[in-house]
VEXMI-607522 format. One line per 8 residues: their letters; for each residue x, y, z of N, C-alpha, C, CB. Coordinates in steps of 0.02 Angstrom, whole numbers. Atoms other than C-alpha are relative to their C-alpha. Glycine has a CB too. Layout:
<nodes>
A = X Y Z X Y Z X Y Z X Y Z  ...
</nodes>
This chain:
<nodes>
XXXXXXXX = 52 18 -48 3026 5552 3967 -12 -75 -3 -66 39 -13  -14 75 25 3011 5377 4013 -103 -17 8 75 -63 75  59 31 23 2853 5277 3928 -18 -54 35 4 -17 -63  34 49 -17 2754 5152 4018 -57 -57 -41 -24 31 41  39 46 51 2692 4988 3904 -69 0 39 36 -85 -13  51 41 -9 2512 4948 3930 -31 -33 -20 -25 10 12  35 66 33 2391 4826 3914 -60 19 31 30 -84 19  76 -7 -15 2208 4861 3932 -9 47 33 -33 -50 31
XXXXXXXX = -4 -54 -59 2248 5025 4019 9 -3 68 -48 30 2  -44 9 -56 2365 4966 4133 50 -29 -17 -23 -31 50  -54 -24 4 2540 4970 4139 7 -112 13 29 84 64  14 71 23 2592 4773 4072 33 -41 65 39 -21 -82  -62 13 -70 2726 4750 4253 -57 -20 25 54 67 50  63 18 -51 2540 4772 4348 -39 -62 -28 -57 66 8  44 78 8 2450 4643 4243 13 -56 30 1 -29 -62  -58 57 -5 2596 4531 4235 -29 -35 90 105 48 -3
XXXXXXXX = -22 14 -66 2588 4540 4440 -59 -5 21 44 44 36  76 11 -31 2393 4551 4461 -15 -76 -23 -64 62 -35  5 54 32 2381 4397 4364 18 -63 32 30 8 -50  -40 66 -58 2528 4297 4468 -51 -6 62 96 29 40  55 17 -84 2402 4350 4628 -62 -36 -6 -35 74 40  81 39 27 2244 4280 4530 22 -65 1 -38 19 -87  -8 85 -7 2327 4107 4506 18 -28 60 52 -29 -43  -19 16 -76 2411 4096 4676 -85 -36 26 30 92 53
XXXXXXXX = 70 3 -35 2210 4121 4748 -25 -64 -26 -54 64 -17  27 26 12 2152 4022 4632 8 -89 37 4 24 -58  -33 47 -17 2275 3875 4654 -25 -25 57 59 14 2  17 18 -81 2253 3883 4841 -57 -25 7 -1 56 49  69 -8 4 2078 3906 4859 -45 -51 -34 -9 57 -28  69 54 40 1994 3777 4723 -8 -64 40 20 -33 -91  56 58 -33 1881 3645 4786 34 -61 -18 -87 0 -35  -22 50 51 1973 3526 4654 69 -26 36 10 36 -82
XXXXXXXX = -65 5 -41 2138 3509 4773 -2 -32 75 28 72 7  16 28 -62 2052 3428 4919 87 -8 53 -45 -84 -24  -66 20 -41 2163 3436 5096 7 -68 21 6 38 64  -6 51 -23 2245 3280 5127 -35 -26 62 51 -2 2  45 15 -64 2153 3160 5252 41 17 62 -24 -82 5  -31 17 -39 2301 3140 5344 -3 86 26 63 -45 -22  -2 -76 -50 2325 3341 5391 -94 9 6 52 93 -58  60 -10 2 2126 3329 5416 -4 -16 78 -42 -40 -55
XXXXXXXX = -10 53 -64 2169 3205 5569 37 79 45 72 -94 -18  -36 -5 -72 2270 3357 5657 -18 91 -36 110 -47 21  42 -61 -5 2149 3520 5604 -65 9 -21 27 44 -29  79 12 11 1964 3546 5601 -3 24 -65 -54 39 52  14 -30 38 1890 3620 5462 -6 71 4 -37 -25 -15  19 -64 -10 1837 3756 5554 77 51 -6 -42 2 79  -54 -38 -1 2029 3802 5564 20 14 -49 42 -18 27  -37 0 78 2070 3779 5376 -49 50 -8 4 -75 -60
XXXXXXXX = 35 -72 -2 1926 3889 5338 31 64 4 -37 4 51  -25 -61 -13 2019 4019 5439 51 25 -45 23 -1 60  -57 -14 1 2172 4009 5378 -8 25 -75 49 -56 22  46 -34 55 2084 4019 5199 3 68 -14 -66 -8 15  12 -73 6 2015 4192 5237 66 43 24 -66 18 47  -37 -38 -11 2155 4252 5309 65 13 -79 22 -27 72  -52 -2 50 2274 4205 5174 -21 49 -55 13 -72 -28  60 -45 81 2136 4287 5042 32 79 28 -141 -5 12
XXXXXXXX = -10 -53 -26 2169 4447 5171 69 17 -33 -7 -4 74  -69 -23 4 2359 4440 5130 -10 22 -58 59 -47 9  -10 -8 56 2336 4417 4956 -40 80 -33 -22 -69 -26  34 -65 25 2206 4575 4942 61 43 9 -71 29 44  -47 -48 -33 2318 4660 5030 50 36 -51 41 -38 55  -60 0 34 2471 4637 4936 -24 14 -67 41 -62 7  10 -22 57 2364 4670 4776 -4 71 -1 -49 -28 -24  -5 -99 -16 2320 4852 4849 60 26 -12 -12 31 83
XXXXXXXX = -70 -37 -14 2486 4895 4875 43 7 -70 48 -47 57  -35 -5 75 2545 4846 4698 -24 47 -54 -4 -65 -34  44 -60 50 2397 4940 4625 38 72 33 -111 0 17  -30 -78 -24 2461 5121 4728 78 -22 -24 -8 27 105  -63 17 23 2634 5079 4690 8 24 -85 9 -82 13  -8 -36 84 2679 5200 4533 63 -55 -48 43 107 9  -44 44 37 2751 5086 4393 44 5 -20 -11 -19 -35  -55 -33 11 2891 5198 4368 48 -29 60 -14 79 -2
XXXXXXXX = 5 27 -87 2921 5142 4570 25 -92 -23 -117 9 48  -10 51 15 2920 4969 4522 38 -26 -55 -44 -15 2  -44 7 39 3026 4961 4381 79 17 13 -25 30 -45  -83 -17 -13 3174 5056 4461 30 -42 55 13 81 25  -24 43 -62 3167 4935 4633 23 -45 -47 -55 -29 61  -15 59 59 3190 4790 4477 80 30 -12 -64 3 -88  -73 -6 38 3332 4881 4398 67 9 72 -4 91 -63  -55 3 -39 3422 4924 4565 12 -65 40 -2 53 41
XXXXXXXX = 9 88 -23 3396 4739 4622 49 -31 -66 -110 -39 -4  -41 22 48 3477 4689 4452 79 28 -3 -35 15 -60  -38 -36 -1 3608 4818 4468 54 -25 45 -27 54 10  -49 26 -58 3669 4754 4630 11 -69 -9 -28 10 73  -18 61 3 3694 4583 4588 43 -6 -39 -42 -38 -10  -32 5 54 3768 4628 4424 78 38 28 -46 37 -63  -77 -45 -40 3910 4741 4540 12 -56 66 -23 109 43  -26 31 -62 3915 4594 4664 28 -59 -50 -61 -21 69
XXXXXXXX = -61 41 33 3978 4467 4526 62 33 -20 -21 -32 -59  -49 -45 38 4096 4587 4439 54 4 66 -37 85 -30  -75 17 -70 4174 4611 4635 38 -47 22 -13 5 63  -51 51 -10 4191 4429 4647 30 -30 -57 -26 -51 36  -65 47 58 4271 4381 4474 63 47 36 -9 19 -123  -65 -28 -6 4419 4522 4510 18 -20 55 6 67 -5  -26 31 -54 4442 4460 4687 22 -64 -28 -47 -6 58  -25 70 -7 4451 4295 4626 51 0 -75 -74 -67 2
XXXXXXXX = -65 2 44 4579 4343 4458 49 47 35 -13 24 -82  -45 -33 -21 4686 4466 4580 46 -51 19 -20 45 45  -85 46 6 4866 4390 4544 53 21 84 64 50 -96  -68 -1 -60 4995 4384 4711 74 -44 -25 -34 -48 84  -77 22 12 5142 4335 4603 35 69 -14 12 -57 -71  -46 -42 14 5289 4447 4601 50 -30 -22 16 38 45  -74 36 45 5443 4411 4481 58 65 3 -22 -22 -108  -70 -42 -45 5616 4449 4540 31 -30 -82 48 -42 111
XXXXXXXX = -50 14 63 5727 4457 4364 50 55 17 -37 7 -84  -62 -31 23 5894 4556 4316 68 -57 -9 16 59 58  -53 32 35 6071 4505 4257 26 -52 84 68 74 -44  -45 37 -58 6177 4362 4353 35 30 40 44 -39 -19  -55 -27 -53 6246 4390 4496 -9 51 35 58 15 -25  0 -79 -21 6143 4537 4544 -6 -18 84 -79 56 -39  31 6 -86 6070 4451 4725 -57 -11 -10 1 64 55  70 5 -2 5910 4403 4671 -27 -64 54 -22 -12 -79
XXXXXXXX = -25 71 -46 5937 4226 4769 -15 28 57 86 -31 0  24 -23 -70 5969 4302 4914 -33 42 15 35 14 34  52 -16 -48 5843 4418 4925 -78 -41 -7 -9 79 -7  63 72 4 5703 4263 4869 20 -22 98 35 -99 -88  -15 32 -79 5784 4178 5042 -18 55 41 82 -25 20  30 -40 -48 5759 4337 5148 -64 10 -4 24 54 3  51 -9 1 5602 4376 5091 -52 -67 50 -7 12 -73  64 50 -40 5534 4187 5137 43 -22 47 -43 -70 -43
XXXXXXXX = -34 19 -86 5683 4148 5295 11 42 26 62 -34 15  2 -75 -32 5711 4309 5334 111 -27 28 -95 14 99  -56 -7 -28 5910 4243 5316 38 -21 -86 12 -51 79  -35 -28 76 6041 4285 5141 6 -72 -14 84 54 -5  -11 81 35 6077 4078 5128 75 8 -43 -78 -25 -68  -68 -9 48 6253 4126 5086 38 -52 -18 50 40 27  -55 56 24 6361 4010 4979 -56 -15 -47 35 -68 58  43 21 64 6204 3989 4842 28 12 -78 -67 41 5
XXXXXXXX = -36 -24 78 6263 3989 4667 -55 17 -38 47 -60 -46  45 -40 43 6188 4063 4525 -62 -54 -16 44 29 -73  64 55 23 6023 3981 4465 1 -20 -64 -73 28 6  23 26 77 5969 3884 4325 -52 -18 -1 31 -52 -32  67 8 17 5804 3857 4354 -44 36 49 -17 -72 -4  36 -71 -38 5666 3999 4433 3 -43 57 -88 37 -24  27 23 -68 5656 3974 4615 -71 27 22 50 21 54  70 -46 -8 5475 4008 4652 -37 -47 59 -55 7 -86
XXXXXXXX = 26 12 -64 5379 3973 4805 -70 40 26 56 17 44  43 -34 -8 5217 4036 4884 8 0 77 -60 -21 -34  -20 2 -56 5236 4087 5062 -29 66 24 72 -12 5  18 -65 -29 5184 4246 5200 71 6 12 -55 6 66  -58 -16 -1 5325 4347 5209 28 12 69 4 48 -39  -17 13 -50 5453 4316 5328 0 56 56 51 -27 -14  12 -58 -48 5452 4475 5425 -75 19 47 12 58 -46  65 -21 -4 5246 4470 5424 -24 -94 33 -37 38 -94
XXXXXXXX = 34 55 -25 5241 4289 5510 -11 5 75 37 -60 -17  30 -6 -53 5218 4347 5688 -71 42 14 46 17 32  74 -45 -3 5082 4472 5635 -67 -63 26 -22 40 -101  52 53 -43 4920 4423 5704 -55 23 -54 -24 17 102  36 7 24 4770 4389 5590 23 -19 -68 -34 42 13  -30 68 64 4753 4326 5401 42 41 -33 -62 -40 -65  -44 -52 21 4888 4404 5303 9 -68 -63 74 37 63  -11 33 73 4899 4351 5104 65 -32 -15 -7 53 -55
XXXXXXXX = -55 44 30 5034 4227 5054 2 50 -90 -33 -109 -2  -39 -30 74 5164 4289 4900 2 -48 -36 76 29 -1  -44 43 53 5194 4186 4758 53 52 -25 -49 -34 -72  -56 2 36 5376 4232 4729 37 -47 -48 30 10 36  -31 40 59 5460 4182 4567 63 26 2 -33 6 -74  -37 -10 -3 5636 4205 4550 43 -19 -69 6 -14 52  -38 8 76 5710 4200 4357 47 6 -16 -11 26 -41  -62 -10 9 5865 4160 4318 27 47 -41 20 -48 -13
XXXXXXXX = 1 -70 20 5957 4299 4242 54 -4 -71 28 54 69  -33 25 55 6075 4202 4100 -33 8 -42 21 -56 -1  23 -48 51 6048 4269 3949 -51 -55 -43 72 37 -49  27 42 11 5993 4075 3892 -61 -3 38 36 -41 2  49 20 -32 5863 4064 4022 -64 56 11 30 -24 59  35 -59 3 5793 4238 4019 -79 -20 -41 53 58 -43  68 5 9 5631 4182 3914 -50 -37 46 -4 -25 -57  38 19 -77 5576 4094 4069 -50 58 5 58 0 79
XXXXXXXX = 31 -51 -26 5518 4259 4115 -70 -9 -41 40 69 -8  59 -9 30 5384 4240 3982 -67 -30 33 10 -25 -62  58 52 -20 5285 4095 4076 -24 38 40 13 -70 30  10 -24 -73 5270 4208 4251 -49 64 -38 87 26 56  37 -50 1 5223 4381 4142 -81 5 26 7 13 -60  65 -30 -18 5039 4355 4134 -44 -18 63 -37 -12 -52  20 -8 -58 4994 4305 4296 52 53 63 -8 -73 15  -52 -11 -19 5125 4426 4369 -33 63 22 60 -7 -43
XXXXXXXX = 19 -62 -30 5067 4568 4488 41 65 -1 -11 -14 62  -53 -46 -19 5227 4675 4491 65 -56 -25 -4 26 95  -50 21 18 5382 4654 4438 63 40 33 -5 -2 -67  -58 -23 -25 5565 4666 4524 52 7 -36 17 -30 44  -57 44 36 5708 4694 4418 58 41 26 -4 -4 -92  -50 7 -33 5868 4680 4517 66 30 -53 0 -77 25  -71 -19 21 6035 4782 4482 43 -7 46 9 62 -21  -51 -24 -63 6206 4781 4581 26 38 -20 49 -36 30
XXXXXXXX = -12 -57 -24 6238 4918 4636 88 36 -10 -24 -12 73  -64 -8 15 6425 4883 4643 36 -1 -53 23 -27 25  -25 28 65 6464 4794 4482 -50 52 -39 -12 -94 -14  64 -27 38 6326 4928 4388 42 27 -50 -54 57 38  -23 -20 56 6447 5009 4273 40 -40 -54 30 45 18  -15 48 53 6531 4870 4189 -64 -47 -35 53 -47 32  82 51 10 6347 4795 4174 -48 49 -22 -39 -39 82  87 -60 13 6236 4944 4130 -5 5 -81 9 113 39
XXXXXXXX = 23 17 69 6241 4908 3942 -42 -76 -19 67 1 -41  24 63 -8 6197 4730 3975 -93 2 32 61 -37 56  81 -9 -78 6047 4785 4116 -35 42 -55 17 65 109  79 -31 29 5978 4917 3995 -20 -46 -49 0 82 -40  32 26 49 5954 4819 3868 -80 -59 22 65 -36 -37  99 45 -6 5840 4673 3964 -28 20 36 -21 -75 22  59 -59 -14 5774 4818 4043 -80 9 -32 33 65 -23  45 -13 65 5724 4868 3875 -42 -43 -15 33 4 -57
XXXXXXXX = 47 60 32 5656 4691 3822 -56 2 70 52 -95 -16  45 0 -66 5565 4692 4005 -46 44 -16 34 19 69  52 -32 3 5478 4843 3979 -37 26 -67 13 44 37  29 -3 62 5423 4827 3795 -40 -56 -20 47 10 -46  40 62 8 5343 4653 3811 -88 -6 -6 22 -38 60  85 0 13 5172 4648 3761 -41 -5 60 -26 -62 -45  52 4 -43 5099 4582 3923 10 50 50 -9 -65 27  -6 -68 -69 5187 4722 4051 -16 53 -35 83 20 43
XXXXXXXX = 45 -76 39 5125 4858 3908 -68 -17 10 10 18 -97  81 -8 -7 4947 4812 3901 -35 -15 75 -35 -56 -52  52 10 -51 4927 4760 4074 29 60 58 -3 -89 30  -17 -48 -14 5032 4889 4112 13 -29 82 -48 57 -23  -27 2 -88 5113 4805 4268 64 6 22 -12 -64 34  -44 -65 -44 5214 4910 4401 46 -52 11 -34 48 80  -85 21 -8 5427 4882 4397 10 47 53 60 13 -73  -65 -15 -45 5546 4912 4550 47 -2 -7 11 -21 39
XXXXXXXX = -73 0 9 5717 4953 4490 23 -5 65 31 59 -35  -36 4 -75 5794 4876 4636 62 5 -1 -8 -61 39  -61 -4 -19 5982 4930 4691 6 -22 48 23 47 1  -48 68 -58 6070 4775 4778 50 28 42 54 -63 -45  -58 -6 -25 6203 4790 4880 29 56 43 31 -7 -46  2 -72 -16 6185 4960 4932 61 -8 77 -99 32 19  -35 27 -51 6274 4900 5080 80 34 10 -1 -77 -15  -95 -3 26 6464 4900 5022 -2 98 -16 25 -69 -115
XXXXXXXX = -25 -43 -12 6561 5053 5007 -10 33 -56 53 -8 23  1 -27 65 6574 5071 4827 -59 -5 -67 56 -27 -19  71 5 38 6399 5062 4778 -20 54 -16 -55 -28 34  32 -47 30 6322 5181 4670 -69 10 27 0 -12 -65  55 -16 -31 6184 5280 4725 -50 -14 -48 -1 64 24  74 7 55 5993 5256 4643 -7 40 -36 -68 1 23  7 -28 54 5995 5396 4577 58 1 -76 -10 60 29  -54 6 41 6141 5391 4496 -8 -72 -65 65 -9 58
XXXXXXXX = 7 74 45 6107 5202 4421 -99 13 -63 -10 -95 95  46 -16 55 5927 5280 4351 1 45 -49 -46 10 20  -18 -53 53 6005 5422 4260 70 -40 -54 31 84 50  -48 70 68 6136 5287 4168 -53 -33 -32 55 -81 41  19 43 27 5999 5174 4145 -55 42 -48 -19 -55 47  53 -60 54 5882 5322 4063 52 9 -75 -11 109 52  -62 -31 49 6055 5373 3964 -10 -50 -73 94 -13 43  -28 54 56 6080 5199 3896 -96 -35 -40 67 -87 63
XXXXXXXX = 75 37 29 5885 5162 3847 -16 59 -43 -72 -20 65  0 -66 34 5884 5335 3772 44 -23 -70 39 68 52  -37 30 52 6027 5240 3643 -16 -45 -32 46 -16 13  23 89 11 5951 5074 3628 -80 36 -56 -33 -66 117  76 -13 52 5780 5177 3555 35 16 -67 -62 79 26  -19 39 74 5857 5208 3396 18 -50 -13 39 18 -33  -28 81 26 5927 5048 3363 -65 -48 -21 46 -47 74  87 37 18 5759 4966 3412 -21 11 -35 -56 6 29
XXXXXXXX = 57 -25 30 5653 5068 3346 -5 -1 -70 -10 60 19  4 19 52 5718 5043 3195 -4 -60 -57 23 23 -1  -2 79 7 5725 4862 3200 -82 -26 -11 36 -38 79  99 21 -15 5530 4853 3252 -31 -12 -49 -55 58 29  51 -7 65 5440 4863 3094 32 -80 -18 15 83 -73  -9 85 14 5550 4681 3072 -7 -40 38 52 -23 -16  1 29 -53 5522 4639 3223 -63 -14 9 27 30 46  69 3 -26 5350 4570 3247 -5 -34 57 -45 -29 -43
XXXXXXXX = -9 -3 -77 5374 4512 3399 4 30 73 28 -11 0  -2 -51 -56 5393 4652 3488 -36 57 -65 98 22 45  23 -38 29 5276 4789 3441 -15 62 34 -41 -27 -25  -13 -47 -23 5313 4909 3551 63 41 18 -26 -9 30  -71 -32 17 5449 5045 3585 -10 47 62 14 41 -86  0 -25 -60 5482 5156 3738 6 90 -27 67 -38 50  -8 -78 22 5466 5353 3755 -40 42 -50 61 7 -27  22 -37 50 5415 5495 3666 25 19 -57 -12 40 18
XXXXXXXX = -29 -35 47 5468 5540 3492 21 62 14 -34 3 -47  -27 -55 7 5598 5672 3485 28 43 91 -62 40 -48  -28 -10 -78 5620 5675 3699 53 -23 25 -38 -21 44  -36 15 -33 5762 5634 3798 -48 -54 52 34 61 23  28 60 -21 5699 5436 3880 21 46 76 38 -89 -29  -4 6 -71 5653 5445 4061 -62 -63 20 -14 82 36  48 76 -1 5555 5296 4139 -72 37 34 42 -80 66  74 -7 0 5411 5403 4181 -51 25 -59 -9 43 49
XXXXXXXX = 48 2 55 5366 5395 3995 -15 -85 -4 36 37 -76  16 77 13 5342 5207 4012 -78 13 30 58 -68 48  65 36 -41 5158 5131 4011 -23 8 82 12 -75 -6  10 18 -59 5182 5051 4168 23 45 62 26 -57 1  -3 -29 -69 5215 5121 4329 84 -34 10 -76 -33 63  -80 25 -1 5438 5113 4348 10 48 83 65 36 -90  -29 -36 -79 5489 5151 4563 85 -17 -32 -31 -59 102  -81 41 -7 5682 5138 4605 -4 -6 85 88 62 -34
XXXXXXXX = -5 1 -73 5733 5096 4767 65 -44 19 -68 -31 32  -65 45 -27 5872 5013 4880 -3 -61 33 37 34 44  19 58 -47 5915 4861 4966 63 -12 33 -29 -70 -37  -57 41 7 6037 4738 5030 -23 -71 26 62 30 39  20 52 -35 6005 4568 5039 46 -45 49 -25 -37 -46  -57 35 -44 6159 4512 5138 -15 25 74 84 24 -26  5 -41 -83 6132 4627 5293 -101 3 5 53 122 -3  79 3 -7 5929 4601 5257 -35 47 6 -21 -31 47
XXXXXXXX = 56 -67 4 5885 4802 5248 -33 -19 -73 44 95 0  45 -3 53 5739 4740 5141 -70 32 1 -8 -59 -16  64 -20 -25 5611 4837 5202 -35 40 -73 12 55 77  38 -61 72 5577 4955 5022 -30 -60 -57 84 68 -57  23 75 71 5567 4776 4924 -73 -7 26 55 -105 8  30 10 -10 5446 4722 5031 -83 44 -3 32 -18 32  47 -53 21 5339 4870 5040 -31 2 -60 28 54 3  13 4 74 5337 4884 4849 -55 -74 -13 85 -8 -43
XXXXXXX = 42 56 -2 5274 4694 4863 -72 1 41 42 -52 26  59 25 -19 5135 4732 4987 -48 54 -11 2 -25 67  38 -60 56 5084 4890 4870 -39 -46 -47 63 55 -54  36 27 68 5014 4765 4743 -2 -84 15 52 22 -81  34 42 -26 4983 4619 4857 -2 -4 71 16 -49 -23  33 -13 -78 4865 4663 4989 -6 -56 12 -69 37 16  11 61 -62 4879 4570 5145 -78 -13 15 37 28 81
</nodes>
């Protein structure tokens, strides 16, 4: 049952507020505050007078109303007045820390290049060679520049995928909304020991476990003839991360660096035991069917 403090047999909120109305009056009202000459010049007395009594009227007034006013009443308008201010900052810090970077990683040579260029020309830029340093850019995506009204600009990052340059990726993690990580499709079986592994390092990294942010196994190339299907490239890449957990896992305890490990003890690995949130999906960035990339991108940065 909730208790009401008082003070002289009345509830200490009403003093508090009978008190503020006694000094107001007083303030106003004393003799000792004379009205300037100058506003004397442009109202009689007889009018100040009025305005006097009337003001006294408000102030009774407004004291009645506080007296009927149950103090239980007046304490909860306080707390839901506090309440809402305290849920109207909280809405604008997360608006104003919600990240719009997405990071495009996997091994060389997968197409990550060209689908960075489609995404912001909406054309493959063929003849680009491999990278050596992230291509990153902030831009509305090229498909979404005739739309009409405001539509959120991407920061795309683009990380080179050499095995030297791969800790790049570290700078982008923690501002990093989503993450892309690029396979081809064609080349996938001479490469799928290579891919699970910085799979593996991808999705054991401290900042995509605790912040637990959502991967797109993207399949490149889909295009060509002799491209492996998605499913097919997520049941290899389950196979070969399913191999890699012993090895790790037994490494970890020396490994302080990495302090996490994928899966359940004693299960057969699938990527819907990961933390984060793992899609697959297709593409091609040469012929520009990028429509599932994009999607994925405007899943976790609203326009």
């Amino acid at each position: 049952m909730l208790s009401v403090v008082r003070l002289n047999g009345y509830p200490v909120g009403f003093v508090f507020l009978s008190g503020l109305f006694r000094e107001i009056q007083v303030k106003f009202l004393r003799r000792e505050h004379p009205v300037p000459t100058s506003f004397l010049t442009k109202m009689d007395e007889e009018k100040i007078e009025e305005l006097k009594i009337q003001t006294q009227k408000w102030l009774n007034e407004a004291q009645e109303f506080i007296q009927k006013v149950s103090p239980i009443q007046i304490y909860s308008a306080i707390g839901v007045v506090l309440f809402t201010i305290f849920l109207f900052i909280i809405i604008r810090l997360f608006k104003r820390t919600s990240s719009n970077t997405i990071v495009l990683t996997g091994l060389t040579g997968c197409g990550k290049t060209v689908l960075f260029y489609q995404l912001r020309d909406g054309s493959s830029h063929q003849g680009t060679v491999t990278s050596m340093e992230p291509n990153e850019g902030t831009f509305v995506l090229h498909s979404e520049t005739t739309k009409k009204g405001k539509v959120k600009p991407v920061h795309l990052v683009d990380v080179p995928g050499h095995s030297r340059l791969r800790p790049k990726l570290d700078d982008f993690l923690p501002q990093a909304a989503a993450i892309v990580f690029v396979v081809d499709a064609v080349e996938f079986l001479p490469n799928c020991r290579a891919a699970s592994e910085y799979l593996y390092d991808v999705l054991t990294k401290a900042n995509v476990v605790k912040k637990k942010i959502p991967l797109l196994l993207l399949c490149n190339k889909v295009d060509k003839v002799t491209a492996h299907t998605k499913d097919f490239i997520r049941k290899q890449l389950e196979k070969e991360i399913d191999k890699l957990r012993a090895s790790r896992t037994a490494l970890s305890s020396a490994d302080i660096a990495n302090e996490y490990t994928l899966g359940v003890p004693g299960e057969a690995f699938t990527f819907s035991q990961c933390q984060n949130k793992v899609t697959i999906a297709e593409t091609s960035g040469l012929t520009g069917d990028i429509s599932q990339l994009e999607q994925f991108i405007r899943e976790h940065v609203k326009p």
